[in-house]
Backbone as a ProteinNet text record, in pm:
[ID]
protein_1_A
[PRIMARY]
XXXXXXXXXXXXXXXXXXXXXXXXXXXXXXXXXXXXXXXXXXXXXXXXXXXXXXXXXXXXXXXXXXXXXXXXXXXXXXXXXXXXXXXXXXXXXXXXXXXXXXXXXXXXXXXXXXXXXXXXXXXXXXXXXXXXXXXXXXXXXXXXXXXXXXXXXXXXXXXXXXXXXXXXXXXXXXXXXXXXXXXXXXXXXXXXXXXXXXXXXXXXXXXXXXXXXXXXXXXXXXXXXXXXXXXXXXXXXXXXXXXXX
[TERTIARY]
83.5	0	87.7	38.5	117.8	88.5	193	194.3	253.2	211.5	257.5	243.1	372.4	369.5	450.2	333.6	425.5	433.2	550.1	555	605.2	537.1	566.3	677.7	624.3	698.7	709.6	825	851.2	924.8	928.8	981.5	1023.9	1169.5	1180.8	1316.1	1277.8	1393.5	1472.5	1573.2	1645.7	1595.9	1592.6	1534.4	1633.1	1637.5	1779.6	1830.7	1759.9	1724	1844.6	1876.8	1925.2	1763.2	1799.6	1675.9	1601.4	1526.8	1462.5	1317.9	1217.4	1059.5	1014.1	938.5	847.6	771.2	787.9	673.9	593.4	606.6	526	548.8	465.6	478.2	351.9	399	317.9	267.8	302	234.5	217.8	85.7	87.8	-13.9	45.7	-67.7	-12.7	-99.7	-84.9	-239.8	-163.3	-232.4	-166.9	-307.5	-240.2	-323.9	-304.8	-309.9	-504.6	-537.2	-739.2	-696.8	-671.1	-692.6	-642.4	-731.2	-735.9	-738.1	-585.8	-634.9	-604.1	-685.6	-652.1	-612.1	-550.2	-489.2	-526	-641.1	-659	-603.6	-588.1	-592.7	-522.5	-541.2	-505.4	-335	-291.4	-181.6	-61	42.2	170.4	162.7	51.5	50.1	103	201.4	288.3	232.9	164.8	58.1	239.5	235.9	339.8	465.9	540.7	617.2	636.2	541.2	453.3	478.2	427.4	433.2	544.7	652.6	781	840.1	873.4	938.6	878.3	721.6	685.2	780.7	810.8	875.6	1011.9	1065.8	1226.7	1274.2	1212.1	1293	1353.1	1275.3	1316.8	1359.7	1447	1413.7	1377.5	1269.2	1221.4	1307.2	1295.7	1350	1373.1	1269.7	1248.8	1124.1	1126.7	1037.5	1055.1	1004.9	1064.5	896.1	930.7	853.9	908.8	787.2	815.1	708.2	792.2	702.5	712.5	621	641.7	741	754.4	869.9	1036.4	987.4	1168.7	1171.3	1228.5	1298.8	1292.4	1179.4	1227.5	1325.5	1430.2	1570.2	1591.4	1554.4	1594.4	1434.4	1437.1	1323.7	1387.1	1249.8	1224.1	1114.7	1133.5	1023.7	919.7	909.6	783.1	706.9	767.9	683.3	683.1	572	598.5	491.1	580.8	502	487.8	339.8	306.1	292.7	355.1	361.1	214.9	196.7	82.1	106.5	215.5	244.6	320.7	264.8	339.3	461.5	539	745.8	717.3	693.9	722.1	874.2	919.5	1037.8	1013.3	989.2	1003.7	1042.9	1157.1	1196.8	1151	1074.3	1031.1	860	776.9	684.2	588.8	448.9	392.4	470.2	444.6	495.2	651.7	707.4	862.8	880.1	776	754	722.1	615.7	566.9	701.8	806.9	866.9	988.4	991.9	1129.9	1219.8	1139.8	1219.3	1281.1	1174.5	1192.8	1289.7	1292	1435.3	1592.8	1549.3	1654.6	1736.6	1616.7	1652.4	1716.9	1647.7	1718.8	1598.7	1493.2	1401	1223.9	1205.1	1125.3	1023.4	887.9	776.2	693.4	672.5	611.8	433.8	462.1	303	242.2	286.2	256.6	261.1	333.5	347.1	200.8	207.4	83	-72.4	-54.2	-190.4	-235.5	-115.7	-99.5	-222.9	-96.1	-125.8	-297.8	-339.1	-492.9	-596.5	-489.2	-599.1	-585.1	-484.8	-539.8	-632.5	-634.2	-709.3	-620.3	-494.1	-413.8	-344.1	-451.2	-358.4	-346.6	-452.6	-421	-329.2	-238.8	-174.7	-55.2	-13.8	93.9	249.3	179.8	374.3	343.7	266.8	230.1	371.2	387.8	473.6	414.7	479.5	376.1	330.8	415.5	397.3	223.2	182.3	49.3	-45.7	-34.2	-97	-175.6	-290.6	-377.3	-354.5	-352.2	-327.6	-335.8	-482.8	-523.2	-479.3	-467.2	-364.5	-260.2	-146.7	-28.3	-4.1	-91.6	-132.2	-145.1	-236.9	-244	-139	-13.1	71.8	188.1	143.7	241.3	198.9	75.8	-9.6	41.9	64.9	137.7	258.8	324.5	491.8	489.9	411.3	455.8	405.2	283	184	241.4	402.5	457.9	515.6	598.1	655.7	629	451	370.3	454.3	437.7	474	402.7	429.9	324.7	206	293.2	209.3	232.9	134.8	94.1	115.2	203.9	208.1	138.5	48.4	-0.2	-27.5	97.3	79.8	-19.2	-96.4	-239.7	-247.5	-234.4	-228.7	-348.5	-472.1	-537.6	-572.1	-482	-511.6	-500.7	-396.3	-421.9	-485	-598.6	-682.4	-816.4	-884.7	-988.5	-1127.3	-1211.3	-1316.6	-1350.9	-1391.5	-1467.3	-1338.9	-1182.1	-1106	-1067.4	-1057.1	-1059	-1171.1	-1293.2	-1379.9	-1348	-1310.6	-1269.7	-1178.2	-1054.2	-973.7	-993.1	-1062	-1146.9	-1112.6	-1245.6	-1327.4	-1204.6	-1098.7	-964.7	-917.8	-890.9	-781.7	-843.1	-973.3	-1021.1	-1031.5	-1079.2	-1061	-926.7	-810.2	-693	-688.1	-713.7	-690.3	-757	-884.6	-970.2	-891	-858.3	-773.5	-650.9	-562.8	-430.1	-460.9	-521.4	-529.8	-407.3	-372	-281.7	-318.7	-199.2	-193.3	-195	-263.5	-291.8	-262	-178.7	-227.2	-221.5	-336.3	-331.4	-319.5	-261.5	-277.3	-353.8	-478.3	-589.1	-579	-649.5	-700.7	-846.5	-905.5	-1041.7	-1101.4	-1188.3	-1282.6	-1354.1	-1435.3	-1520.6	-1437.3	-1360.1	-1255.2	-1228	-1190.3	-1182.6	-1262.6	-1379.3	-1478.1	-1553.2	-1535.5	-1560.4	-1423.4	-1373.1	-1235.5	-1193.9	-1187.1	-1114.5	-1197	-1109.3	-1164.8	-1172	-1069.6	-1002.4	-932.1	-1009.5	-963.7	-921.6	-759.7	-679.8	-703.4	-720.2	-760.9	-604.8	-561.8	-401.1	-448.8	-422.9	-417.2	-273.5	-279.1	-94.2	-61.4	94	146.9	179.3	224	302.7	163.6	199.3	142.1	124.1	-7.8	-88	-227.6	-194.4	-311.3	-443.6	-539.3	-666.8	-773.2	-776.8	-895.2	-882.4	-932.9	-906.9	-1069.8	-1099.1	-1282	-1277.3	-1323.4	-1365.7	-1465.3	-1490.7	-1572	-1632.2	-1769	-1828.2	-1933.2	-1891	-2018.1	-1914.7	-2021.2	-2000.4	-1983.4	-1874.1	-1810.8	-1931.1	-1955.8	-1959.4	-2012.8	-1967.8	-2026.7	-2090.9	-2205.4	-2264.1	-2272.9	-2234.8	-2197.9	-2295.2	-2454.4	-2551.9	-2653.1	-2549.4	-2610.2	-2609.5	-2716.1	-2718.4	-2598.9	-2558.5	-2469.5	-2319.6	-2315.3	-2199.6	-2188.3	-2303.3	-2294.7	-2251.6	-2325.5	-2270.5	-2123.3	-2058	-1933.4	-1848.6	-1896.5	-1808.6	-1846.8	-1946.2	-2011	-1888.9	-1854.7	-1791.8	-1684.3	-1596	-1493.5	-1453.5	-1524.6	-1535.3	-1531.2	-1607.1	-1664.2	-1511.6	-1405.7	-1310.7	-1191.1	-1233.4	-1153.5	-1137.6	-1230.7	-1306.3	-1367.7	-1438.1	-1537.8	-1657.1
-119.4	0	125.4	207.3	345.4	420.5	495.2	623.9	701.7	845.3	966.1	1039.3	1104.8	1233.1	1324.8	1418.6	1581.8	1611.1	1660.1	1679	1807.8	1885.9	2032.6	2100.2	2100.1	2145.9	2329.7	2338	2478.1	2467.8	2601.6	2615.6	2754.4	2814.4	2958.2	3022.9	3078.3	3114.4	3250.6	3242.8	3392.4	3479.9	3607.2	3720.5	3792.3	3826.2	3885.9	4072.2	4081.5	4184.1	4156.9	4031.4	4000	3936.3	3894.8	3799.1	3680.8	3676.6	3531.6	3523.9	3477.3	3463.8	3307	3350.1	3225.7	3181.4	3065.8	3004.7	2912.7	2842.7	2743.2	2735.4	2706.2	2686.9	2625.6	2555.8	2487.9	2360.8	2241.6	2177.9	2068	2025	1870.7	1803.9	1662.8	1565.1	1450.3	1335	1193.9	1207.1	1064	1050.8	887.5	794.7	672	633.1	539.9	473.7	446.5	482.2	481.9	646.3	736.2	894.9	955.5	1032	1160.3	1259.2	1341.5	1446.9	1550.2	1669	1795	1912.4	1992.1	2084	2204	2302.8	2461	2541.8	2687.6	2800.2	2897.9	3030.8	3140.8	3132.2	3200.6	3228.8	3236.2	3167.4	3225.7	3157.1	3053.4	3027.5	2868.1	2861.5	2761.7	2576	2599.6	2473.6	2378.1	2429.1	2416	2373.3	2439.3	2399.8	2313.6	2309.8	2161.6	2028.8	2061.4	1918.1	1885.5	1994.4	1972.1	1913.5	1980.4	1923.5	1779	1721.3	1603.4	1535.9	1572	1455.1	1460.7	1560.1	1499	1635.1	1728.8	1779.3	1955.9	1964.9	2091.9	2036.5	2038.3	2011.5	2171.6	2081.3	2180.5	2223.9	2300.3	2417.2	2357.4	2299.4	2234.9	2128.2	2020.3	1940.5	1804.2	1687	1594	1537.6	1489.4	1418.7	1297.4	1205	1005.8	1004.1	847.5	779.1	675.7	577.9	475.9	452.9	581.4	587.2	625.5	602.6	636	764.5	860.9	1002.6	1048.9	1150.6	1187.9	1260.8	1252.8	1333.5	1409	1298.9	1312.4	1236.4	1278.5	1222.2	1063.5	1015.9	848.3	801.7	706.8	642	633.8	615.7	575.4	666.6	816	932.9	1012.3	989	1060.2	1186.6	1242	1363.2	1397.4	1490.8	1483.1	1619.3	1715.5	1879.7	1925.6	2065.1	2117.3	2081.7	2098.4	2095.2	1979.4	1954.1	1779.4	1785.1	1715	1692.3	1592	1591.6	1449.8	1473.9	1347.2	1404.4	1414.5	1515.2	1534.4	1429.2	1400.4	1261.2	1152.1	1089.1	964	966.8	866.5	833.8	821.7	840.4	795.3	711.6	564.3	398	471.8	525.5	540.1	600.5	710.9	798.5	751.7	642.2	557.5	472.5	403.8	287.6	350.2	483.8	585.9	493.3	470	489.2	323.6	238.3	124.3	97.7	151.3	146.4	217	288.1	349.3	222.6	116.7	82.6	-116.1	-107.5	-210.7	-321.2	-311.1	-367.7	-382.7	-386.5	-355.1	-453.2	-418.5	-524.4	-473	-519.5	-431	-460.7	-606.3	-613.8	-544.9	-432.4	-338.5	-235.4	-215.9	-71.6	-119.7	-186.3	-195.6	-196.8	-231	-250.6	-52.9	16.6	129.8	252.3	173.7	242.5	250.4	86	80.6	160.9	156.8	231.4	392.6	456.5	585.8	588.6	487.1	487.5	570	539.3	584	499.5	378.5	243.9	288.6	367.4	408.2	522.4	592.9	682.1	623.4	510.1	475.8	480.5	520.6	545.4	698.9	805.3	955.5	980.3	1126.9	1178.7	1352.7	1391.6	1471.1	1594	1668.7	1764.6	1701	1542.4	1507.2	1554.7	1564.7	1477.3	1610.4	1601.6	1754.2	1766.4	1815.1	1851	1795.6	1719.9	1629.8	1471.2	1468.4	1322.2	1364.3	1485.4	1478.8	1459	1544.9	1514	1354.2	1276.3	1188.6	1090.2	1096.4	1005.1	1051.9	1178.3	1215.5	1109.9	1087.5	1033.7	892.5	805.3	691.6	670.1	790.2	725.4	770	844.9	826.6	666.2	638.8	521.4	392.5	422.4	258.7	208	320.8	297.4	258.6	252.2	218.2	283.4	410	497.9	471.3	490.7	495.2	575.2	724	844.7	902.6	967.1	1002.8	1178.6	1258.4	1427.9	1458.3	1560.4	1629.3	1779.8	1841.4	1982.8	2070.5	2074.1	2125.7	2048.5	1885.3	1873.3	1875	1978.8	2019.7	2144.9	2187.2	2349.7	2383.9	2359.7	2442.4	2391.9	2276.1	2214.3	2293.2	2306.8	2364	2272	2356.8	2274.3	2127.2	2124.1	1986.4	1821	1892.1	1797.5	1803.1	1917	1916.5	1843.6	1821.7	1758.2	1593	1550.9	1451.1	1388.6	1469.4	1381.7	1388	1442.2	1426.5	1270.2	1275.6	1100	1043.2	1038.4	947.5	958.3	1059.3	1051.5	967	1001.3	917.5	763.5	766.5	590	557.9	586.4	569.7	546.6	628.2	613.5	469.8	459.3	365.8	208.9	242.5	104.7	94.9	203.8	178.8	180.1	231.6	230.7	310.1	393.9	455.1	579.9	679.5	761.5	886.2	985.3	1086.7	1214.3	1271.3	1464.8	1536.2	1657.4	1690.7	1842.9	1941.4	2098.3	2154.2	2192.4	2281.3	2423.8	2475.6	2608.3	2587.5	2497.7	2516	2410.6	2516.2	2444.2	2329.7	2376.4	2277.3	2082.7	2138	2000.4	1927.3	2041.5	1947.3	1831.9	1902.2	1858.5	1713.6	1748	1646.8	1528.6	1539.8	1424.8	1375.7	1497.8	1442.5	1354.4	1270.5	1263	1326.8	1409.2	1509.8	1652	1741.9	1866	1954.3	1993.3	2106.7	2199.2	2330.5	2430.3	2539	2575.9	2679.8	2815.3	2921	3005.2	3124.9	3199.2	3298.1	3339.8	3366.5	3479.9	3445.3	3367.4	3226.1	3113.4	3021.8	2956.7	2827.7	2796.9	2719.4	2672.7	2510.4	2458	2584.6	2565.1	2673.9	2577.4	2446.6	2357.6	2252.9	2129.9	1981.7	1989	1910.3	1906.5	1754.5	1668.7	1516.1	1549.3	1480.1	1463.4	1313.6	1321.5	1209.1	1203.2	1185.8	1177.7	1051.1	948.5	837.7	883.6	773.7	816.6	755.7	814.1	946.3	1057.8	1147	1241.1	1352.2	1380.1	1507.6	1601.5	1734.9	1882.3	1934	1921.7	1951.8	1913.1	1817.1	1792.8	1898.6	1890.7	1995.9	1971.2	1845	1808.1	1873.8	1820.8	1875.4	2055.3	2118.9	2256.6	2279.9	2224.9	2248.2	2284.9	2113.5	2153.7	2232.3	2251	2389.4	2534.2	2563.3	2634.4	2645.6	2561.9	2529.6	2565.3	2518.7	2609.4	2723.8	2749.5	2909.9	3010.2	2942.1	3066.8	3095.1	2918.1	2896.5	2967.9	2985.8	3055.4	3216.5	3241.8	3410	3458.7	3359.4	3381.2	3382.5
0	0	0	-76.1	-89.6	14.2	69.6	212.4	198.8	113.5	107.5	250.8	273.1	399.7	382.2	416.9	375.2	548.7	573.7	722.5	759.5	823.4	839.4	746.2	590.3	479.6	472.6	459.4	461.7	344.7	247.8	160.2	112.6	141.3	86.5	34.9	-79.8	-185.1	-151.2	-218.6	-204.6	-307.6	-219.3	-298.7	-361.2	-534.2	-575.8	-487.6	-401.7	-313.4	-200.7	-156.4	-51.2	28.7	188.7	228.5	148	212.4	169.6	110.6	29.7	50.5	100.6	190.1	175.5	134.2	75.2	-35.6	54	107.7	146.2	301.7	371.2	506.1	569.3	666.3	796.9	670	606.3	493	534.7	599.9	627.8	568.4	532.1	411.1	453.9	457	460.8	353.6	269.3	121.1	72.4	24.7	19.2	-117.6	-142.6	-319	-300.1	-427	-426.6	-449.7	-389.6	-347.7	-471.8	-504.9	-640.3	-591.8	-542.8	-450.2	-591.2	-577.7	-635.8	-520.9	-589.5	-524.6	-563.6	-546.6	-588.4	-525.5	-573.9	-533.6	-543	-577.9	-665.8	-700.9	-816.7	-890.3	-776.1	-746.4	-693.9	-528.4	-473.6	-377.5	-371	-450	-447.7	-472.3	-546.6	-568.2	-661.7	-767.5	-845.6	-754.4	-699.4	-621.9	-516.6	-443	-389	-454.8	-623.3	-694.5	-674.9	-734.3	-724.3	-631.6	-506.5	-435.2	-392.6	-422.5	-408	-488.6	-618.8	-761.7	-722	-585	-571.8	-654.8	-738.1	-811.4	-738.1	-623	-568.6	-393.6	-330.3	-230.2	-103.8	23.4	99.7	197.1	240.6	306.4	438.8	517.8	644.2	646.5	664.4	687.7	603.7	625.4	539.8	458.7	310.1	288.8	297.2	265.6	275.7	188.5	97	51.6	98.7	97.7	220.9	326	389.1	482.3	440.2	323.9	253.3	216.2	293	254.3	127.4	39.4	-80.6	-62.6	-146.6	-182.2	-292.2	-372.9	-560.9	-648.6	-785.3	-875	-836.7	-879.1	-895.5	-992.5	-1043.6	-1103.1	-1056.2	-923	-844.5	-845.3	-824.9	-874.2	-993.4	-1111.5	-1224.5	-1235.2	-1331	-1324	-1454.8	-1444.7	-1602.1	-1588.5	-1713.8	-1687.7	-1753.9	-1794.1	-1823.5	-1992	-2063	-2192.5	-2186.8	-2339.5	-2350.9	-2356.2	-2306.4	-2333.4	-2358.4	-2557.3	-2636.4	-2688.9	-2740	-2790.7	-2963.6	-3018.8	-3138.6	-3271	-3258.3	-3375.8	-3325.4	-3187.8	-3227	-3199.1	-3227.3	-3307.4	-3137.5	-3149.9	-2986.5	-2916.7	-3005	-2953.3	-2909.9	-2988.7	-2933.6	-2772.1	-2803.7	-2697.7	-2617.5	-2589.5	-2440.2	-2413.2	-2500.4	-2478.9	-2448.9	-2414.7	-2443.5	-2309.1	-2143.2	-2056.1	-2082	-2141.2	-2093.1	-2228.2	-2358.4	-2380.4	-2326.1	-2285.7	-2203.8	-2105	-2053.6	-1958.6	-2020.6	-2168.4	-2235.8	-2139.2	-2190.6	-2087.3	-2143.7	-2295.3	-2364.1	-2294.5	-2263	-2273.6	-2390.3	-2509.4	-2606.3	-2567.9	-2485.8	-2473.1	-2412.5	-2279	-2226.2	-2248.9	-2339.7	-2460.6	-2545.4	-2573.5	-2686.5	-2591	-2487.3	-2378	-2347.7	-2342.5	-2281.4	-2386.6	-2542.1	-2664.8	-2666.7	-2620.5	-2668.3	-2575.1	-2444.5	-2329.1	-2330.8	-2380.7	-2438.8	-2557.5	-2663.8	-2779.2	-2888.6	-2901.9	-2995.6	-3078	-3092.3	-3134.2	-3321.7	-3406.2	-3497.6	-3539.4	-3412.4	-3436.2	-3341.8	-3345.9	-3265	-3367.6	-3525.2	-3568.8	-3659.3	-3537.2	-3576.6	-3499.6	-3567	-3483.6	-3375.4	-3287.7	-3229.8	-3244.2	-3392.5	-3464.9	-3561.3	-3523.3	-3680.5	-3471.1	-3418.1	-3391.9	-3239.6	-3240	-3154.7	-3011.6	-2961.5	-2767	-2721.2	-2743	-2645.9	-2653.7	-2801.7	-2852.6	-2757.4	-2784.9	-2708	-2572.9	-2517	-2374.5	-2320.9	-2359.6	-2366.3	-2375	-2452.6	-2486.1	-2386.4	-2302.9	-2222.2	-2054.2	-2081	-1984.9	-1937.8	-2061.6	-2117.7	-2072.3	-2164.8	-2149	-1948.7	-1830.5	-1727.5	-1646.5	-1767.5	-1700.4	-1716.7	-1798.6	-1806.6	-1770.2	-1664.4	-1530.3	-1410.9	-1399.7	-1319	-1195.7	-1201.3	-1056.8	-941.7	-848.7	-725.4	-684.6	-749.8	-742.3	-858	-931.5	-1041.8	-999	-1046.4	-1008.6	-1138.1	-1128.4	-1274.6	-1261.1	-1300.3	-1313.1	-1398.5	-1404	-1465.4	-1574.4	-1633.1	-1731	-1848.1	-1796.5	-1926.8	-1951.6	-1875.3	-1864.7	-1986.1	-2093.8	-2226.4	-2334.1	-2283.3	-2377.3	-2391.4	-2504.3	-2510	-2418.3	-2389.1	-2334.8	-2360.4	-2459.1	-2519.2	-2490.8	-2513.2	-2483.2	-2366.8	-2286.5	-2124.4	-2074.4	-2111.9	-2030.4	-2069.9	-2200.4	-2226.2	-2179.9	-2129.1	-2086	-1924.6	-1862	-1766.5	-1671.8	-1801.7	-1776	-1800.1	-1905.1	-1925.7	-1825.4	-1748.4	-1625.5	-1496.3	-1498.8	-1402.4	-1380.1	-1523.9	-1613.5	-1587.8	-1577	-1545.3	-1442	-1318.6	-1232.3	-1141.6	-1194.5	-1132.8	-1176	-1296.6	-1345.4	-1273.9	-1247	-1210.7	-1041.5	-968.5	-823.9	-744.3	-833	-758.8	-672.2	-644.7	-588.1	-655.1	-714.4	-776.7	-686.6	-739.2	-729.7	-840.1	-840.4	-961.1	-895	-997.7	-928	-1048.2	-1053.5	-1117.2	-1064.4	-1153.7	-1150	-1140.1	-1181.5	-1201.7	-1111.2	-999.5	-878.5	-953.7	-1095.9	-1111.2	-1139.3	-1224.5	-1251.7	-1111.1	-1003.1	-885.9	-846.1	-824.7	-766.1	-880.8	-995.6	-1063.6	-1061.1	-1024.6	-1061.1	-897	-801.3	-652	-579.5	-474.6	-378.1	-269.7	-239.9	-190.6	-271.7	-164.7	-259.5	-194.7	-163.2	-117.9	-141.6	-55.5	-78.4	-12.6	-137.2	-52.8	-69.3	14.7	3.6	15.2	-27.9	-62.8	84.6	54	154.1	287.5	316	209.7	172	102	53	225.5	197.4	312.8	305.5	341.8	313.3	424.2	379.7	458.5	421.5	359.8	409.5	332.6	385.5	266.3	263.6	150.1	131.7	106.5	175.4	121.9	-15.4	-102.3	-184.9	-201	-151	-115.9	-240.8	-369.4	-490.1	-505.5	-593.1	-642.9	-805.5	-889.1	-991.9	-1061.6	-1221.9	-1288.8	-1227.2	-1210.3	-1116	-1228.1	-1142.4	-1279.2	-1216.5	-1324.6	-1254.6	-1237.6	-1308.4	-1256	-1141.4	-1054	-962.2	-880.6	-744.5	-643.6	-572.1	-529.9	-455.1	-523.1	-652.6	-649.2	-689.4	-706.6	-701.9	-589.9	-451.3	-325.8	-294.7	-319.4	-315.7	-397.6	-525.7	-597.9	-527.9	-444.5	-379.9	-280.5	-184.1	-71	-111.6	-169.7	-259	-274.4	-352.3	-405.3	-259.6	-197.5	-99.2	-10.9	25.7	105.6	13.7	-85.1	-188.1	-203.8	-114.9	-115.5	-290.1	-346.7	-499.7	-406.7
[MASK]
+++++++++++++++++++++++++++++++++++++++++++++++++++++++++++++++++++++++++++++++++++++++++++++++++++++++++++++++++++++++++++++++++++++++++++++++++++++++++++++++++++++++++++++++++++++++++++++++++++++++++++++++++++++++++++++++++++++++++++++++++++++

């Protein structure tokens, strides 16, 4: 079983001023595998940096995280992270692109490359390259090449923020469909209350100056969840308001 812990995380940079800012402070989370947590709340209150120092790639200032008890230090496989814009690599093909690490690693399972290919639904664009191929295709194959590592925890830095509606709501339901299949450990950092509330089970609420959790929200709707429910107006309601909207 997976056991994320953020333990009184502090986080703060040098100012080219001389002194210091603080980004993050007082940060506590325990979070285990089933959990889709999202993370809201306004521009610059360190949602982003959070992910980061979760993936190993920034370390914090004071406080330790664990993943199952083992000290993050540095990136790992176990935690992948998927950015807002796709990082495909240009000269090779989707299939190349999902199979990138596990050739790296001289370690091909193609039958799981090809299982991956079919569960995004890109099995007719698996020898496109990512200049043929639309946002939400790219997105998607970015989804992949982290899903074949079978990480523990899944990081996703807004990854549909620069999709237009119709494929933001689409890959929605994919991410969730993912998640329900893989059983892992999810965080995602949004901008948008409603996406929360449709996708979390849990939904972080940070607020600036320094950046600090100011409320977790359980989300108790059963999956497919519909936005015109009362219930879940409620909780986008609940939100907003903890949000000062």
């Amino acid at each position: 079983m997976t056991q994320l812990s953020l333990e009184n995380i502090y986080k703060a940079f040098p100012k080219t001023e001389g002194g210091i800012q603080l980004v993050l402070a007082d940060i506590n989370l325990k979070a285990s595998d089933q959990e889709f947590i999202c993370i809201v709340g306004p521009s610059g209150c360190g949602k982003s940096t959070l992910l980061n120092m979760i993936a190993g790639l920034i370390p914090s200032t004071k406080g330790e995280i664990r993943l199952n008890d083992r000290l993050v230090e540095d990136t790992d496989p176990n935690r992948g992270m998927v950015f807002q814009n796709p990082t495909l690599f240009p000269w090779r093909t989707v299939e190349e692109n999902i199979k990138f690490s596990q050739d790296m690693k001289k370690e091909v399972d193609q039958a799981e490359v090809d299982r991956i290919i079919q569960l995004i639904g890109l099995e007719d664009y698996k020898n496109y390259y990512p200049h043929q191929l639309s946002g939400g295709m790219a997105q998607r194959v970015s989804l992949a090449r982290t899903m074949i590592n079978q990480p523990e925890v899944f990081l996703l830095d807004e990854p549909l923020g620069a999709l237009d509606a119709f494929t933001r709501a689409s890959l929605q339901d994919e991410l969730i469909s993912l998640w329900q299949s893989s059983q892992n450990l999810m965080i995602m950092v949004t901008h948008d209350v409603e996406e929360a509330v449709y996708m979390a089970t849990r939904v972080v609420i940070m607020q600036p100056h320094p950046g600090r959790f100011s409320q977790i929200v359980n989300i108790d709707l059963d999956y497919p969840r519909r936005r015109t429910s009362q219930a879940f107006i409620n909780y986008r309601n609940e939100i907003l308001q903890a949000l000062d909207f």
